[in-house]
ZAKOLLUM-271775 format. One line per field, with one value per atom (N, C-alpha, C, CB): y, x, z; residue number from 1; atom name; residue in three letters. Coordinates in pm, whole numbers, padded with zeros to 5 digits, always signed. Atoms other than C-alpha are relative to their C-alpha. Glycine has a CB too. Layout:
BEGIN
north <- (Y|...) .
east <- (X|...) .
up <- (Z|...) .
seq <- (NUM|...) .
atom <- (CA|...) .
type <- (ala|...) .
This chain:
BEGIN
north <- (-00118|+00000|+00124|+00000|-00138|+00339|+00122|+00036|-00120|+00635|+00128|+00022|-00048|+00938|+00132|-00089|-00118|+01257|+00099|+00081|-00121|+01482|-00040|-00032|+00072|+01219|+00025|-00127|+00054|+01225|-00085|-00044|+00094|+01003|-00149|+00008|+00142|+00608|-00021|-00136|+00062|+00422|-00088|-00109|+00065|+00233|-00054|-00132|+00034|+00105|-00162|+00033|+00122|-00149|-00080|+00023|+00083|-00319|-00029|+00059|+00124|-00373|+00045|-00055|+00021|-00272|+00112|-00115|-00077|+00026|+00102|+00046|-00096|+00272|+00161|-00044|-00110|+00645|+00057|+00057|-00032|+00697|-00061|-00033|+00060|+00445|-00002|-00115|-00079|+00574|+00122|+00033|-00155|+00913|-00058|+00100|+00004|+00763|-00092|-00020|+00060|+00500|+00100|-00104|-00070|+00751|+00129|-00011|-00119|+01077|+00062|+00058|-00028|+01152|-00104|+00008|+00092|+01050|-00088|+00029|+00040|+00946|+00120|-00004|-00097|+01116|+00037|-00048|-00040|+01270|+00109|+00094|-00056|+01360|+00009|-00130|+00038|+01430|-00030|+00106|+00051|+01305|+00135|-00110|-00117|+01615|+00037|+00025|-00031|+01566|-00061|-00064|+00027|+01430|+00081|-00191|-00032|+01570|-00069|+00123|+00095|+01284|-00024|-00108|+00036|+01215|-00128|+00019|+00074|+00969|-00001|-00011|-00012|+00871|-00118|+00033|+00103|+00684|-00014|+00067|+00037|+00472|+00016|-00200|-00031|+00546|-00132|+00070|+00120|+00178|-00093|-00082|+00105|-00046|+00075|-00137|-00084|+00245|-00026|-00047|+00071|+00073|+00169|-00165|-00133|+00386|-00085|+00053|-00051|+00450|+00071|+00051|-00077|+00575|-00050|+00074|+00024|+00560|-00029|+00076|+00021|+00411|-00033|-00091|+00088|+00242|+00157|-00136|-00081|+00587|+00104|+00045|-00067|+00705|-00103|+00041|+00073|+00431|+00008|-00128|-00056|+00546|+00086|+00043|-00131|+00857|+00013|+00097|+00009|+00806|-00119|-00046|+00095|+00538|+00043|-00089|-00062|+00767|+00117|+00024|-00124|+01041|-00071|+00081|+00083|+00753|+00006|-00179|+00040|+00691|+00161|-00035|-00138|+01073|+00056|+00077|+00008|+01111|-00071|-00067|+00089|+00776|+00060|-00185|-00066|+00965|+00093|+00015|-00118|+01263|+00011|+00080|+00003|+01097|-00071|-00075|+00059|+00918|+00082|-00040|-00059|+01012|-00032|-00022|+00028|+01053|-00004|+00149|+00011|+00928|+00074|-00156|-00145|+01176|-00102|+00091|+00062|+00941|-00005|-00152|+00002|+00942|-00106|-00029|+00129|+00652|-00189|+00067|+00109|+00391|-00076|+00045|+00075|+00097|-00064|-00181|+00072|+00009|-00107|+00084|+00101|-00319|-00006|-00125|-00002|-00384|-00171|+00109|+00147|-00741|-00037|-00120|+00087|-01030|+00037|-00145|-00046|-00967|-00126|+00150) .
east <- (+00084|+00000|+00088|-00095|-00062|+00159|-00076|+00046|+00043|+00096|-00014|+00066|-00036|+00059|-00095|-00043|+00052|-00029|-00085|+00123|+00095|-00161|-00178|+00066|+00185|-00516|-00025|-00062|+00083|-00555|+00046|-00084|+00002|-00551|+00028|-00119|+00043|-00504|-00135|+00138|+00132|-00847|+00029|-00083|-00012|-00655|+00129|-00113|-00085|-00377|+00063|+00006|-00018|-00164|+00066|+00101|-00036|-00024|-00114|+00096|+00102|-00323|-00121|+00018|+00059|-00590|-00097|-00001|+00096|-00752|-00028|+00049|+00056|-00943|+00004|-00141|+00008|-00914|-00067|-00017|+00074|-01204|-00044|-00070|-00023|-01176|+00103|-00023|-00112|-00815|-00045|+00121|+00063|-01009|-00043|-00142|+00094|-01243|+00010|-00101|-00047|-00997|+00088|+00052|-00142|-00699|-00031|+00096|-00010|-00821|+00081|+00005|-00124|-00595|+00012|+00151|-00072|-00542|+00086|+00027|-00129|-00231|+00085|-00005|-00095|+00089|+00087|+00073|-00079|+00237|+00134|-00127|-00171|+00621|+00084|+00104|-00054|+00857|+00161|-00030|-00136|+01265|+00049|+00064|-00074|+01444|+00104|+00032|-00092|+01775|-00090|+00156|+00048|+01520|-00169|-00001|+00154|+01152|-00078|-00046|+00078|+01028|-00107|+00076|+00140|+00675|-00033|-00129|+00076|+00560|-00107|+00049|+00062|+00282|-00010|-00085|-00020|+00250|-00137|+00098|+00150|-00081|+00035|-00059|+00003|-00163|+00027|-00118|+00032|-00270|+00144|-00187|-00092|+00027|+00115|-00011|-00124|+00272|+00075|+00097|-00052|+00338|-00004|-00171|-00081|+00491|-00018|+00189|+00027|+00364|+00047|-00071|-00035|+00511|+00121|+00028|-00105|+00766|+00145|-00003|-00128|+01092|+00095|+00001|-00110|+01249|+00067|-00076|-00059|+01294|+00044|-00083|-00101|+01444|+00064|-00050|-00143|+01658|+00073|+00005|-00077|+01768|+00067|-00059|-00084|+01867|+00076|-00070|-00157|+02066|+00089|-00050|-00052|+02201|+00121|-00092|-00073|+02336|+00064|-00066|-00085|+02400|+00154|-00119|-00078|+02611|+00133|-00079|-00112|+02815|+00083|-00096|-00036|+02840|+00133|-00124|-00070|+03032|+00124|-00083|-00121|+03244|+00067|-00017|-00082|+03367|+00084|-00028|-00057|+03467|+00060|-00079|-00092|+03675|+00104|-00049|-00141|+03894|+00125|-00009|-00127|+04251|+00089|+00084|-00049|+04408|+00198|-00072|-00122|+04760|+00103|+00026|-00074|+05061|+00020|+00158|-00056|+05221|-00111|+00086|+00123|+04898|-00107|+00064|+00088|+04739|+00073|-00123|-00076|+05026|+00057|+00106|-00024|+05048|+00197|-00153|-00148|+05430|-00001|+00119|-00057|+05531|+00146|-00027|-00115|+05850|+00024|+00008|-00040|+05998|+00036|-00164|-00047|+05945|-00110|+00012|+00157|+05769|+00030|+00001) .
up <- (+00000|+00000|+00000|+00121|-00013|-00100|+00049|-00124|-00040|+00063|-00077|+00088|+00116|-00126|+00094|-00170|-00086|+00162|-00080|+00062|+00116|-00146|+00006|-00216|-00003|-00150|+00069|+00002|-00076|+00174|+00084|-00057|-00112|+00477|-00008|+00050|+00054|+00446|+00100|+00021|-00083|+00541|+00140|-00107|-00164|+00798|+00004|+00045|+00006|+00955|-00073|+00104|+00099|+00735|+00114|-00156|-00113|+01065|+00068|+00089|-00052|+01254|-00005|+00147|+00042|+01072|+00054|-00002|-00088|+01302|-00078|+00135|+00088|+01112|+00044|-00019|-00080|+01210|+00118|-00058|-00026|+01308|+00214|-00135|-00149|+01618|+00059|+00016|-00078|+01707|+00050|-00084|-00084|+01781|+00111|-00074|-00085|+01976|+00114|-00064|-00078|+02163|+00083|-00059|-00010|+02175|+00020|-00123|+00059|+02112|-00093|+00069|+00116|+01846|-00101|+00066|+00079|+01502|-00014|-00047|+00067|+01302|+00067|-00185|-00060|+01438|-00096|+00116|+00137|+01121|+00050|-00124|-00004|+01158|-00156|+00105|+00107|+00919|+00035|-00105|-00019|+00905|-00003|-00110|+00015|+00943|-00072|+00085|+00089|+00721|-00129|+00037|+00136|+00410|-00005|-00025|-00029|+00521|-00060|-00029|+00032|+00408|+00104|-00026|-00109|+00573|+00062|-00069|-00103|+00811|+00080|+00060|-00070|+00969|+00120|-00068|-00141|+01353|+00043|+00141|-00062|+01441|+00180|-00056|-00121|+01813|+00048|+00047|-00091|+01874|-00061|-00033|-00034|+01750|-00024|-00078|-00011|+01700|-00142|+00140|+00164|+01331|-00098|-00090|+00073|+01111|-00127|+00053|+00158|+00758|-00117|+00000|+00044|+00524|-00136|+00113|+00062|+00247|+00038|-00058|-00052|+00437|-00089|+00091|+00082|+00105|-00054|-00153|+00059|-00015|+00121|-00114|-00128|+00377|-00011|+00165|-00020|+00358|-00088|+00019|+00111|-00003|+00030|-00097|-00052|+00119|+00107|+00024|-00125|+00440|-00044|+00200|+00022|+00248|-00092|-00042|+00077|-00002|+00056|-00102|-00071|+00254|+00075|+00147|-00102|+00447|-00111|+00050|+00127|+00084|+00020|-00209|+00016|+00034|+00083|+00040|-00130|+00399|-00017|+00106|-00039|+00370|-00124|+00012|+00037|+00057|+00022|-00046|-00061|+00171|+00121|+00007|-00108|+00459|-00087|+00144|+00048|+00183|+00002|-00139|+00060|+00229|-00140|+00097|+00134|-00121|+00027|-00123|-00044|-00052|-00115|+00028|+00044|-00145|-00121|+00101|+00173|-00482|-00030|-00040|+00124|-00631|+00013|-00153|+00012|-00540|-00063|-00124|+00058|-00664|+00107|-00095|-00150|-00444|-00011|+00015|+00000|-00369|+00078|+00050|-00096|-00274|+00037|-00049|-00044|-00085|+00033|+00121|-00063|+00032|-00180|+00110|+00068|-00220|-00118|+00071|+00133|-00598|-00035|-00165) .
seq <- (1|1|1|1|2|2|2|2|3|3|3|3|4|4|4|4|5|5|5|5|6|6|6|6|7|7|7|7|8|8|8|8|9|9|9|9|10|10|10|10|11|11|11|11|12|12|12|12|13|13|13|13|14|14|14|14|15|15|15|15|16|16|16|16|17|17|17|17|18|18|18|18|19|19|19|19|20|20|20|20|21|21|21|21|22|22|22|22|23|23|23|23|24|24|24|24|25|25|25|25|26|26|26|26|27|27|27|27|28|28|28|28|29|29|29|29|30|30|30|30|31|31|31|31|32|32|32|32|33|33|33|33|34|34|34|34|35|35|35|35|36|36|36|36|37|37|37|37|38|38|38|38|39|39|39|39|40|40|40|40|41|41|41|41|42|42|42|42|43|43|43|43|44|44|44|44|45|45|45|45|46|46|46|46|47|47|47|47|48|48|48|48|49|49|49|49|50|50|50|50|51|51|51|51|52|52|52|52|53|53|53|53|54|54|54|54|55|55|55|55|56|56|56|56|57|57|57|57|58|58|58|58|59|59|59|59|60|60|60|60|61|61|61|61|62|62|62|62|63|63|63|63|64|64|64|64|65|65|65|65|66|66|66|66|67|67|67|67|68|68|68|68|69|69|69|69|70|70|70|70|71|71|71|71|72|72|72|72|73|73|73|73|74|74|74|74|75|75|75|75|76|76|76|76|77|77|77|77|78|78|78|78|79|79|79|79|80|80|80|80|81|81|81|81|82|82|82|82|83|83|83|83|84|84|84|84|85|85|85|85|86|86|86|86|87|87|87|87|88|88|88|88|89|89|89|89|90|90|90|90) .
atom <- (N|CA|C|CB|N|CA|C|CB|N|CA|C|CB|N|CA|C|CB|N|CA|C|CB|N|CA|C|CB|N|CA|C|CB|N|CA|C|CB|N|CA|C|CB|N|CA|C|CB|N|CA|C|CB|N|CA|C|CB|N|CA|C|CB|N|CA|C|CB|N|CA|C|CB|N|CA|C|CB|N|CA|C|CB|N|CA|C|CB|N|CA|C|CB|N|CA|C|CB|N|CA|C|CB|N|CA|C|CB|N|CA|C|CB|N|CA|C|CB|N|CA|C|CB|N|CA|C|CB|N|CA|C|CB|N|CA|C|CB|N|CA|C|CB|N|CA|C|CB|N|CA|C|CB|N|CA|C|CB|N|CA|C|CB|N|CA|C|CB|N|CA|C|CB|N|CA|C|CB|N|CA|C|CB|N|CA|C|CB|N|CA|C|CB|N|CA|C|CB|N|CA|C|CB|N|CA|C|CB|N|CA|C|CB|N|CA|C|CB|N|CA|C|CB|N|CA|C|CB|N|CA|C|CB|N|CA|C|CB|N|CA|C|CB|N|CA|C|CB|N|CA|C|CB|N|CA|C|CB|N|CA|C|CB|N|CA|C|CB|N|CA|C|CB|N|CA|C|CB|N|CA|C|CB|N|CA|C|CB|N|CA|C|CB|N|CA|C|CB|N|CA|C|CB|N|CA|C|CB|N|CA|C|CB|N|CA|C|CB|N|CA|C|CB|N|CA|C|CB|N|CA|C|CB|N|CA|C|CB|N|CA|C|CB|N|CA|C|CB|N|CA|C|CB|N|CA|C|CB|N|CA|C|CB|N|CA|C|CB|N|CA|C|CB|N|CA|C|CB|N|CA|C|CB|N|CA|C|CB|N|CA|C|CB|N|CA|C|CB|N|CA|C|CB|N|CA|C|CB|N|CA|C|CB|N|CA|C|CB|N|CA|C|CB|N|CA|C|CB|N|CA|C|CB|N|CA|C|CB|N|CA|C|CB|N|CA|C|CB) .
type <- (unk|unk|unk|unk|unk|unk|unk|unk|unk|unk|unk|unk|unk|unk|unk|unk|unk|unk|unk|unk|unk|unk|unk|unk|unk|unk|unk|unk|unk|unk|unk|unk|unk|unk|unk|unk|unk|unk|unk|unk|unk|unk|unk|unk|unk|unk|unk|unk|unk|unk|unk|unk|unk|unk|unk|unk|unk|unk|unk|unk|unk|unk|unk|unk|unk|unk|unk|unk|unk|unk|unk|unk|unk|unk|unk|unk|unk|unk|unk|unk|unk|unk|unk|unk|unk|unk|unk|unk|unk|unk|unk|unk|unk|unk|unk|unk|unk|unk|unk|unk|unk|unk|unk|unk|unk|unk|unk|unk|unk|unk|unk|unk|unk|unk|unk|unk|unk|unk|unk|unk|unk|unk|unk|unk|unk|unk|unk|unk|unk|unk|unk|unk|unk|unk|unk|unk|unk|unk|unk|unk|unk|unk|unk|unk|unk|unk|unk|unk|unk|unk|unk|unk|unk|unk|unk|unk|unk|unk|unk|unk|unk|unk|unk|unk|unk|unk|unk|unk|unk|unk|unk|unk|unk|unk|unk|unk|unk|unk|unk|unk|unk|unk|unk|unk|unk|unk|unk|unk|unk|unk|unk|unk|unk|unk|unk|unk|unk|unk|unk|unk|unk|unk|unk|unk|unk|unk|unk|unk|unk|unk|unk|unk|unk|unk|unk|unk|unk|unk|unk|unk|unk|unk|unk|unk|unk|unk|unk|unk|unk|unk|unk|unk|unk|unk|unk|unk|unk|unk|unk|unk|unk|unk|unk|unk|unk|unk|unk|unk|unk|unk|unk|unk|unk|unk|unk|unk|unk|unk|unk|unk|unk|unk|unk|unk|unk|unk|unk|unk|unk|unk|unk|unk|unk|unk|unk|unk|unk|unk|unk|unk|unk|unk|unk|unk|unk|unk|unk|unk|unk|unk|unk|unk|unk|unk|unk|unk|unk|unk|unk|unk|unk|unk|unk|unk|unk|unk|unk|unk|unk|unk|unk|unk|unk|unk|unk|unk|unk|unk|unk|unk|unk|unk|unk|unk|unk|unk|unk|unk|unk|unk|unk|unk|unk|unk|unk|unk|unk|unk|unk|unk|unk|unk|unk|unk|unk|unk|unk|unk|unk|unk|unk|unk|unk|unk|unk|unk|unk|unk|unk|unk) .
């Protein structure tokens, strides 16, 4: 089930199945809509099993690529250029 915040609401939770309408009226409170702060990608949090909605394949794309981004930009580029010398026995 994709989410897609522009439609609208989902009809219910895809973990355990609770409909909005009876999270109001168990919980007082909807869905708990957050967003990720380094992607602002959206999320939403059911009250009753706490099961999070939302597009994660494309938050795990992105800290996945922020993670790459980083471990680049700690490579040290060694002074000869990058030419591996062996020493001992060839």
């Amino acid at each position: 089930m994709k989410l897609d915040f522009e439609r609208g609401i989902p009809k219910k939770c895809i973990h355990c199945k609770m409909k909005p309408e009876r999270m109001v009226e168990k919980y007082g409170m909807g869905w708990l809509m957050f967003t990720v702060p380094e992607t602002n990608i959206m999320f939403m949090q059911c009250p009753n099993c706490n099961g999070i909605m939302g597009n994660t394949k494309a938050l795990s794309n992105t800290l996945r690529l922020k993670k790459m981004r980083e471990e680049e930009s700690r490579k040290v580029i060694p002074a000869n250029g990058g030419e591996v010398l062996k020493f001992g026995m060839n």
